[in-house]
Biopython code that builds the backbone (N, CA, C, O; Angstrom):
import numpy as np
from Bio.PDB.StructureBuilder import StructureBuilder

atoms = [
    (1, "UNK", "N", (31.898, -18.039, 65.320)),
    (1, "UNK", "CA", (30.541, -18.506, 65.501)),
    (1, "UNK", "C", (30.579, -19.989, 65.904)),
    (1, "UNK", "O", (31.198, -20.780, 65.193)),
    (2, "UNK", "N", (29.821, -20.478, 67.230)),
    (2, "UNK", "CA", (29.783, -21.557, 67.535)),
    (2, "UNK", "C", (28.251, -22.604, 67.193)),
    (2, "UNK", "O", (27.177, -22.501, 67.786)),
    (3, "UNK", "N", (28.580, -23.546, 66.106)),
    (3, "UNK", "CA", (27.926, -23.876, 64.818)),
    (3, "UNK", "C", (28.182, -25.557, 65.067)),
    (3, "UNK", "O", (29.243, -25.987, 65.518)),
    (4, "UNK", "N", (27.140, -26.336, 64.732)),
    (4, "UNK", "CA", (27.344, -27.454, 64.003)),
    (4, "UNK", "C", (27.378, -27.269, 62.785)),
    (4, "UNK", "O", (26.683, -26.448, 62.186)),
    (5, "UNK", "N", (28.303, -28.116, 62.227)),
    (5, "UNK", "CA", (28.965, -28.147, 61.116)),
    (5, "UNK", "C", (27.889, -28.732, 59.983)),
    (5, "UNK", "O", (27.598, -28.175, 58.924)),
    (6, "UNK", "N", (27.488, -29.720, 60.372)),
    (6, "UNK", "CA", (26.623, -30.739, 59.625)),
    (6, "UNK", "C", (25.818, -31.705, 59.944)),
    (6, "UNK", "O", (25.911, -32.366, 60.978)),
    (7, "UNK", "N", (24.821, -31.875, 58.912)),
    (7, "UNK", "CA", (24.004, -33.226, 59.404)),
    (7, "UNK", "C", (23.659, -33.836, 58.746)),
    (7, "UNK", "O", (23.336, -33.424, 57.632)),
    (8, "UNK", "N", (23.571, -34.877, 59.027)),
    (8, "UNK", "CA", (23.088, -35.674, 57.313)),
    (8, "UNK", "C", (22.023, -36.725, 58.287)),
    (8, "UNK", "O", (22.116, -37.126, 59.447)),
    (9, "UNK", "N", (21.314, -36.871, 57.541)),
    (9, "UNK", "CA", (19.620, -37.742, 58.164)),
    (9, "UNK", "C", (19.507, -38.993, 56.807)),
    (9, "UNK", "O", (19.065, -38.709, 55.694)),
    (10, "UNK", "N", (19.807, -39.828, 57.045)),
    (10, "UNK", "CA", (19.444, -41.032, 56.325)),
    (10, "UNK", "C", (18.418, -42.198, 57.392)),
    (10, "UNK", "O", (18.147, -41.939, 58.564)),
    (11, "UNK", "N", (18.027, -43.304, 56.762)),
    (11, "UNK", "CA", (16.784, -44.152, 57.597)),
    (11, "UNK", "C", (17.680, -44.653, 58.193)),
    (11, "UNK", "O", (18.574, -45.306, 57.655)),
    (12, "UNK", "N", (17.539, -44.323, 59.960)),
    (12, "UNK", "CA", (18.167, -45.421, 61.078)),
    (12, "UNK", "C", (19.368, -44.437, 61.349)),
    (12, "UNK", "O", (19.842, -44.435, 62.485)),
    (13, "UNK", "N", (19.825, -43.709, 60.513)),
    (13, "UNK", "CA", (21.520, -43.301, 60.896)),
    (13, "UNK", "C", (20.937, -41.280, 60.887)),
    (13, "UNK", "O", (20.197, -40.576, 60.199)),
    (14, "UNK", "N", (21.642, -41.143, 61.836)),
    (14, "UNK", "CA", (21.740, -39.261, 62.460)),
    (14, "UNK", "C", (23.377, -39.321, 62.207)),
    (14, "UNK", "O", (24.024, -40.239, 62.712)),
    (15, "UNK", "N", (23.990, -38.344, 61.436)),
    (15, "UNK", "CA", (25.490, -37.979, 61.462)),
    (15, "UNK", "C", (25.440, -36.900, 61.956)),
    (15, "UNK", "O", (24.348, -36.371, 61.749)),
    (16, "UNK", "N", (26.263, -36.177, 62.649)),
    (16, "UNK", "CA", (26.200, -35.122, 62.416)),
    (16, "UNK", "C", (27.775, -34.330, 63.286)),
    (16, "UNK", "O", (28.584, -34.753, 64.111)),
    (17, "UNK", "N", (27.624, -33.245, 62.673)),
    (17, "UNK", "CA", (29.724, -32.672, 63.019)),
    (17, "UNK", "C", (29.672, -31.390, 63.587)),
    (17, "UNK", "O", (29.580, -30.258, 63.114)),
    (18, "UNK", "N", (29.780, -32.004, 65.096)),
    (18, "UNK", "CA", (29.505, -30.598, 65.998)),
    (18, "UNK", "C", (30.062, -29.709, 65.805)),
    (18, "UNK", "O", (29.412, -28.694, 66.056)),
    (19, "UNK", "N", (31.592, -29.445, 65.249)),
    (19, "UNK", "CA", (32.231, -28.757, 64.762)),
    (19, "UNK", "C", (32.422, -27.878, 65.880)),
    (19, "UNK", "O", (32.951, -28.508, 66.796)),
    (20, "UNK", "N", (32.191, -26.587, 66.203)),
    (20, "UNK", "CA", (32.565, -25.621, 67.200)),
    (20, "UNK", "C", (31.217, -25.526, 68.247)),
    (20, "UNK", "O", (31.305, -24.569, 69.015)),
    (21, "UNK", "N", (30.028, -26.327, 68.404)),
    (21, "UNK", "CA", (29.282, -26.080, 68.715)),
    (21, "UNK", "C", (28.683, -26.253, 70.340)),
    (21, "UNK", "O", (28.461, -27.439, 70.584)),
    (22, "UNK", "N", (28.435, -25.507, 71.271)),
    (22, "UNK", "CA", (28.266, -25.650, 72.346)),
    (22, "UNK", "C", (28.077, -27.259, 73.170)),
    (22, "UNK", "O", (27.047, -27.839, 72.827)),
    (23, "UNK", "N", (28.953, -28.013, 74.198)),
    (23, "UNK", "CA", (28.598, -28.833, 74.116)),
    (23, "UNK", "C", (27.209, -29.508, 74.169)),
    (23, "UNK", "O", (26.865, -30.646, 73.852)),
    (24, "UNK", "N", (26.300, -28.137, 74.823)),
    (24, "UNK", "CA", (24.967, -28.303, 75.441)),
    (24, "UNK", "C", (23.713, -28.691, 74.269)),
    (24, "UNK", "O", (22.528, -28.985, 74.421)),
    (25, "UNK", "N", (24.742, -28.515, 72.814)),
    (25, "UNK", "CA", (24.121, -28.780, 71.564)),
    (25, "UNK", "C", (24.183, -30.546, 71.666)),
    (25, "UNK", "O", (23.081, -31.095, 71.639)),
    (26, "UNK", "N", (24.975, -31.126, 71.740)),
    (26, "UNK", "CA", (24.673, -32.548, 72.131)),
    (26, "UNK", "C", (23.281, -32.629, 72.647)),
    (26, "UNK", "O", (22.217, -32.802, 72.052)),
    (27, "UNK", "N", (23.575, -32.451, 73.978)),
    (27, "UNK", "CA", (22.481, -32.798, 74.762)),
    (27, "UNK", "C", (20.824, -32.640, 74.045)),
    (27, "UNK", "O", (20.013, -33.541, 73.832)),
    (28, "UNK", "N", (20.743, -31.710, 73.880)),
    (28, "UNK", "CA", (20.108, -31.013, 73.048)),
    (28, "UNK", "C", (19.012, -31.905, 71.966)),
    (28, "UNK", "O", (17.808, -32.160, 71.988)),
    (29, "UNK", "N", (20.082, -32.187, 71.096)),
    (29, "UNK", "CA", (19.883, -33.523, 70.136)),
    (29, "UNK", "C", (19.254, -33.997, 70.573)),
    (29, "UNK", "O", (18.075, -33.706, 70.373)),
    (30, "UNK", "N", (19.751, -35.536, 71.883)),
    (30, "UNK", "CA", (19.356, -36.192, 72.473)),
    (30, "UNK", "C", (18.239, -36.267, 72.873)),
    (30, "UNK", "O", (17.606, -37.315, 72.998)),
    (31, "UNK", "N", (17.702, -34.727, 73.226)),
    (31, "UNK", "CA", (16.454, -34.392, 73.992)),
    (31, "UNK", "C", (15.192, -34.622, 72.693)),
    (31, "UNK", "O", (14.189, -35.337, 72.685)),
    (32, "UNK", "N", (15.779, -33.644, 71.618)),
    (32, "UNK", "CA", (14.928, -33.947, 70.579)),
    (32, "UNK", "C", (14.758, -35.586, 70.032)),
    (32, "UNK", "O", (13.685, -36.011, 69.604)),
    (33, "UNK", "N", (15.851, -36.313, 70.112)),
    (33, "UNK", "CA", (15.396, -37.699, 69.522)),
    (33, "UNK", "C", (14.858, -38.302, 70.212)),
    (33, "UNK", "O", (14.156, -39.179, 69.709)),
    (34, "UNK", "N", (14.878, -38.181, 71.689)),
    (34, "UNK", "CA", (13.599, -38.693, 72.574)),
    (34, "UNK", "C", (12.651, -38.562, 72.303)),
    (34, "UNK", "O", (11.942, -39.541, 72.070)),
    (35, "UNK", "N", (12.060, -36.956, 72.178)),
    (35, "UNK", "CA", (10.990, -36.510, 72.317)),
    (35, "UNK", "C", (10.072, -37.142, 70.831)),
    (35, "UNK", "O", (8.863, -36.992, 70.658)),
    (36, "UNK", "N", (10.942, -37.792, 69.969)),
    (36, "UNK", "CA", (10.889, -38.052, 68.385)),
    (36, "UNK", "C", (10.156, -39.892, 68.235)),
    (36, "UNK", "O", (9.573, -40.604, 67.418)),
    (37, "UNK", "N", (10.704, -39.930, 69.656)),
    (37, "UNK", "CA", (10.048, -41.815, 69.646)),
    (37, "UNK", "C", (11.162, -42.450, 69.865)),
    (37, "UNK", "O", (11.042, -43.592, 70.309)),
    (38, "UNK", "N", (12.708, -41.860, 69.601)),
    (38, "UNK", "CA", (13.710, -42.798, 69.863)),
    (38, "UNK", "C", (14.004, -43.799, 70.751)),
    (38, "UNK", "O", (13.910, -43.191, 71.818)),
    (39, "UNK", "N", (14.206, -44.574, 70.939)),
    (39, "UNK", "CA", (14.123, -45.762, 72.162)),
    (39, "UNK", "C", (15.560, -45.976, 72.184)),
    (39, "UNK", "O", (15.917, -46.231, 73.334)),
    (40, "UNK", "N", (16.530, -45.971, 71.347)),
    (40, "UNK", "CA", (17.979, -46.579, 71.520)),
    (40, "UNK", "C", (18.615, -45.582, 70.654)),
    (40, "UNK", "O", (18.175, -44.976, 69.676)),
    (41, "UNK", "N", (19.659, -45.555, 71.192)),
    (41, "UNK", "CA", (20.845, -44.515, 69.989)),
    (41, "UNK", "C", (22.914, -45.159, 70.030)),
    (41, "UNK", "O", (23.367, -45.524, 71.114)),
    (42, "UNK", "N", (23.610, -45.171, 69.063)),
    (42, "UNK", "CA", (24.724, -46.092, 69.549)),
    (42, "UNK", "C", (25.086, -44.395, 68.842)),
    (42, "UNK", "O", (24.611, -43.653, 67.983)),
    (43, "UNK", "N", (26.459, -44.398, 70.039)),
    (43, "UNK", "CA", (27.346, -42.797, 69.680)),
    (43, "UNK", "C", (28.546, -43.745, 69.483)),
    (43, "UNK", "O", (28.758, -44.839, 70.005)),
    (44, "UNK", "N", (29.401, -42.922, 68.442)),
    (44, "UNK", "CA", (30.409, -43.053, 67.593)),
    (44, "UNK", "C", (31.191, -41.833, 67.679)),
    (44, "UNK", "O", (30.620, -40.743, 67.635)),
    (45, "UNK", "N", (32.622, -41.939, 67.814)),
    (45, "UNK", "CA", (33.297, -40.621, 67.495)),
    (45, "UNK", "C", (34.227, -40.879, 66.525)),
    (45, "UNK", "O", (34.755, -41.976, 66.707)),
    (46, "UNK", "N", (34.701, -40.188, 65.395)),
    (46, "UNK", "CA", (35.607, -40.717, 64.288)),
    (46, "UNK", "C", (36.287, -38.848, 64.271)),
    (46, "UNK", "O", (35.633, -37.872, 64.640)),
    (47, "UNK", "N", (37.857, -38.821, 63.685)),
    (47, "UNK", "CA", (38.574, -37.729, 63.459)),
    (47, "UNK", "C", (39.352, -37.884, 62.349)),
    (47, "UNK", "O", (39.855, -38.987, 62.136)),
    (48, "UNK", "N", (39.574, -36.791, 61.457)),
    (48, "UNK", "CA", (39.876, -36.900, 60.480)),
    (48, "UNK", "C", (41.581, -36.811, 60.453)),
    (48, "UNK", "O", (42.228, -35.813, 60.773)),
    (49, "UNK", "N", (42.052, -37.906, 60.062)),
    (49, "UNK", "CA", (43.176, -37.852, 60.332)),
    (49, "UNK", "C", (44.286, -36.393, 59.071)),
    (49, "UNK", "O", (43.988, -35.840, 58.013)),
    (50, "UNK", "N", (45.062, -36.352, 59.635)),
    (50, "UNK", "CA", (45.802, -35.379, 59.436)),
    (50, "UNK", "C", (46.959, -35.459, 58.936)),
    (50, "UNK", "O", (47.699, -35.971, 59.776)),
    (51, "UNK", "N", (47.747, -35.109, 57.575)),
    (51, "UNK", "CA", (49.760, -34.900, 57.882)),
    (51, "UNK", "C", (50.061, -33.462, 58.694)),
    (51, "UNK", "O", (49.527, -32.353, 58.721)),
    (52, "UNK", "N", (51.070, -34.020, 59.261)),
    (52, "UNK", "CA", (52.311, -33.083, 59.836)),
    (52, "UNK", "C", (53.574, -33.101, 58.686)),
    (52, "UNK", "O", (54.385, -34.014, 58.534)),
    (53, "UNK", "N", (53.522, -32.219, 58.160)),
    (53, "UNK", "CA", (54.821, -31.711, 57.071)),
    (53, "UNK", "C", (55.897, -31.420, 57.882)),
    (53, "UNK", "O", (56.957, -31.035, 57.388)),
]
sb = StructureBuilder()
sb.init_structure("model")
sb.init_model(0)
sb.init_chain("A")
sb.init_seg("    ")
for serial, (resi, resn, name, xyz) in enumerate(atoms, 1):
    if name == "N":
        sb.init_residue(resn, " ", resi, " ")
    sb.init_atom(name, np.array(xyz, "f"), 0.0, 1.0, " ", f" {name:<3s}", serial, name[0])
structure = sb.get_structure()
């Protein structure tokens, strides 16, 4: 199943973890935080780092 993972909504900050989810789900977003009053948005990408055993 192709899913965002998560979202978390705090004042000023949108997280959220596309996880397997269509890229067109981005866009998507975007469209809605426009349509929401948004005027500015700063994108961030962070990965969870990993061991190799």
């Amino acid at each position: 199943m192709r899913i965002v993972h998560s979202l978390l909504v705090e004042p000023g900050l949108l997280s959220i973890d596309f996880g397997t989810a269509e890229p067109a789900a981005f866009w998507e977003i975007l469209d809605l935080l426009k349509n929401a009053g948004a005027s500015s948005i700063d994108i961030s990408c962070s990965r969870a780092k990993t061991e190799l055993n």
